[in-house]
VMD Tcl script that draws the C-alpha trace (Angstrom):
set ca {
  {-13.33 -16.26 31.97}
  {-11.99 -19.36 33.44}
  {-14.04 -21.48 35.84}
  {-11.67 -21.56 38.87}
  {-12.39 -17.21 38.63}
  {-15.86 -17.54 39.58}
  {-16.88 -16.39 42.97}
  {-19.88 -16.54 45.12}
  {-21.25 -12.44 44.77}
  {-19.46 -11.63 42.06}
  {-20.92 -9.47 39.41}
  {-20.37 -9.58 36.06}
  {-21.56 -6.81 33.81}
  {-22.49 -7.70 30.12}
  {-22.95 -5.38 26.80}
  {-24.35 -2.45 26.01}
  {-26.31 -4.00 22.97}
  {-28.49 -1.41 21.04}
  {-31.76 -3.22 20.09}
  {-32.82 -2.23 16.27}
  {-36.13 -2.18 15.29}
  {-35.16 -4.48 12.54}
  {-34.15 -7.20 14.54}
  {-36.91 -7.45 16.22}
  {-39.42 -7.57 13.26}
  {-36.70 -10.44 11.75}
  {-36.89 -12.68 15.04}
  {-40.32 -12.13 15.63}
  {-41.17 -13.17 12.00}
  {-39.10 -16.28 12.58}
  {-39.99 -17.27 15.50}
  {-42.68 -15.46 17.78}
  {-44.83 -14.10 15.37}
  {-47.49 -12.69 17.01}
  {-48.58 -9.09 15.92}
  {-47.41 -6.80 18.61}
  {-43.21 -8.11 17.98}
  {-44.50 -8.25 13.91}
  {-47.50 -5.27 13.09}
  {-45.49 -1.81 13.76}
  {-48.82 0.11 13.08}
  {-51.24 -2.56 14.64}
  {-48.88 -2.38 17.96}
  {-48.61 1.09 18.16}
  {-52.48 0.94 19.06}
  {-52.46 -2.27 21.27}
  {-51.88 -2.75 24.82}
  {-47.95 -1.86 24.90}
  {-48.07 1.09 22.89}
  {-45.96 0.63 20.50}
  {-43.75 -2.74 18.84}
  {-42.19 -4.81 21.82}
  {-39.38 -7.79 21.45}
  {-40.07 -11.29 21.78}
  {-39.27 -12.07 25.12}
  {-37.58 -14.83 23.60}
  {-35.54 -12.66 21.66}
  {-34.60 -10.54 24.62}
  {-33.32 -14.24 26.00}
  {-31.08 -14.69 22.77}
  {-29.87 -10.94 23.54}
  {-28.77 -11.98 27.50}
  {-27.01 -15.34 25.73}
  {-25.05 -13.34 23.60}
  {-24.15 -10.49 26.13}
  {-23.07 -13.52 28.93}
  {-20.83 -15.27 25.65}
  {-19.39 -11.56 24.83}
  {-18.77 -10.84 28.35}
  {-18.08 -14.35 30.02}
  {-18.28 -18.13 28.22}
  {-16.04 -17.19 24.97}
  {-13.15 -18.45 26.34}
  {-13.97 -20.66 29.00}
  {-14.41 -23.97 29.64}
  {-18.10 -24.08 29.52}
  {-20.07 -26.54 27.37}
  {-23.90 -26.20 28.22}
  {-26.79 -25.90 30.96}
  {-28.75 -28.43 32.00}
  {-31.58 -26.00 32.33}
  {-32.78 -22.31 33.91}
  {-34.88 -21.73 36.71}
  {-37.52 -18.77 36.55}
  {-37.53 -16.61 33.68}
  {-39.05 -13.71 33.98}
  {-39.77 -10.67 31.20}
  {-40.56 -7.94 33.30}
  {-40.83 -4.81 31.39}
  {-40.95 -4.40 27.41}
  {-38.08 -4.09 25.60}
  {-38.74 -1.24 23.27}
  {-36.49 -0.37 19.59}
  {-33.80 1.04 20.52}
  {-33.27 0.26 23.98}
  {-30.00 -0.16 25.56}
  {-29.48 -3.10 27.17}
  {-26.98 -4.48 29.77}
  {-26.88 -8.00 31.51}
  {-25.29 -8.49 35.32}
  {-24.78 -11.74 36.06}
  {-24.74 -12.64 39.61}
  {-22.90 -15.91 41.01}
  {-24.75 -17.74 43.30}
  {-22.64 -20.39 43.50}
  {-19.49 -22.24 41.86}
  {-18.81 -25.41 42.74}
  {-17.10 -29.11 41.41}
  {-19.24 -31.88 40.85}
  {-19.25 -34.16 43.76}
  {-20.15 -37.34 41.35}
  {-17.82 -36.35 38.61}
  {-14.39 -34.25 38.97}
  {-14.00 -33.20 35.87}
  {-17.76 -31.07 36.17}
  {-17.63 -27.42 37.29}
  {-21.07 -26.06 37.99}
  {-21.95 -22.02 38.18}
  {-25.44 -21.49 39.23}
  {-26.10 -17.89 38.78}
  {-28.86 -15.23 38.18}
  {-28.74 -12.79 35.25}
  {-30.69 -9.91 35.16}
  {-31.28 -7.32 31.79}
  {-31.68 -3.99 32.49}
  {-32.32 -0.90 30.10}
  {-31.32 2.84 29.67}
  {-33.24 3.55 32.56}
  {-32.36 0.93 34.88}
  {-35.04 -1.29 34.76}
  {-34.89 -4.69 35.14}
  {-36.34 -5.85 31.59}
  {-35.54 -10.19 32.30}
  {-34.34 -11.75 35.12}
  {-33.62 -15.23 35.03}
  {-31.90 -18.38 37.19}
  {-29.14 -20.59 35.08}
  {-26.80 -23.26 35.82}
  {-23.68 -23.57 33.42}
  {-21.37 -26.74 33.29}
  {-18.19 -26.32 32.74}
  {-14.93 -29.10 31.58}
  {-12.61 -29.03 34.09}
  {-10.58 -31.56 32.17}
  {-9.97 -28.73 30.08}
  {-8.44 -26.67 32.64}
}
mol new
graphics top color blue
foreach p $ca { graphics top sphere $p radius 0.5 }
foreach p [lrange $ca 0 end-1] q [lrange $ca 1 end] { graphics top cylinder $p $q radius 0.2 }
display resetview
């Protein structure tokens, strides 16, 4: 998707993405290893019931959803940063997940006119429509490209 087709209110669906148990037990052990993303049988007895995803990892899911769905061919080249993240319910093996991304805002740079700048919120949802992550980003994007 090209910057110049972004709209204030527009929503942009992501995915489905199927999260495998396996995935989660390979990020986790990477990079959030704490026991209830790494200990199947030690999670099943804690607090959530059963193994959860890094919240983290749920993050790397949205990214690759919004690339998928949005940034693979556009002119975007990076955020400066997100707002509020937010991991609001667990996401669970096998969950289905799908990302709407809403635009807040699209605008040129008003120091630099080759800068396009989509502030938008993304929100994660599962098979039963709960919202799993919510978060606020900013994308830049190379108008000098366009």
């Amino acid at each position: 998707m090209k910057f110049a087709e972004f709209r204030q209110g527009m929503v942009i669906k992501g995915g489905p993405m199927v999260v495998k148990e396996d995935e989660i037990l390979e990020f986790a052990r990477r990079y959030d290893p704490q026991w209830f993303h790494t200990d199947v049988q030690r999670a099943a007895e804690g607090r959530w019931g059963g193994l959860i995803a890094s919240g983290w990892h749920t993050c790397a899911m949205a990214m690759r959803m919004a690339v998928d769905a949005v940034l693979h061919d556009s002119e975007s080249f990076g955020s400066p940063g997100l707002g509020e993240v937010r991991w609001r319910v667990p996401v669970r093996p096998n969950d289905t997940l799908t990302l709407h991304m809403r635009v807040q805002g699209a605008r040129s740079s008003s120091s630099r006119e080759d800068l396009g700048i989509v502030t938008w919120v993304w929100v994660v949802y599962n098979q039963h429509d709960e919202a799993v992550l919510e978060l606020d980003a900013t994308s830049l994007f190379d108008l000098s490209e366009a």
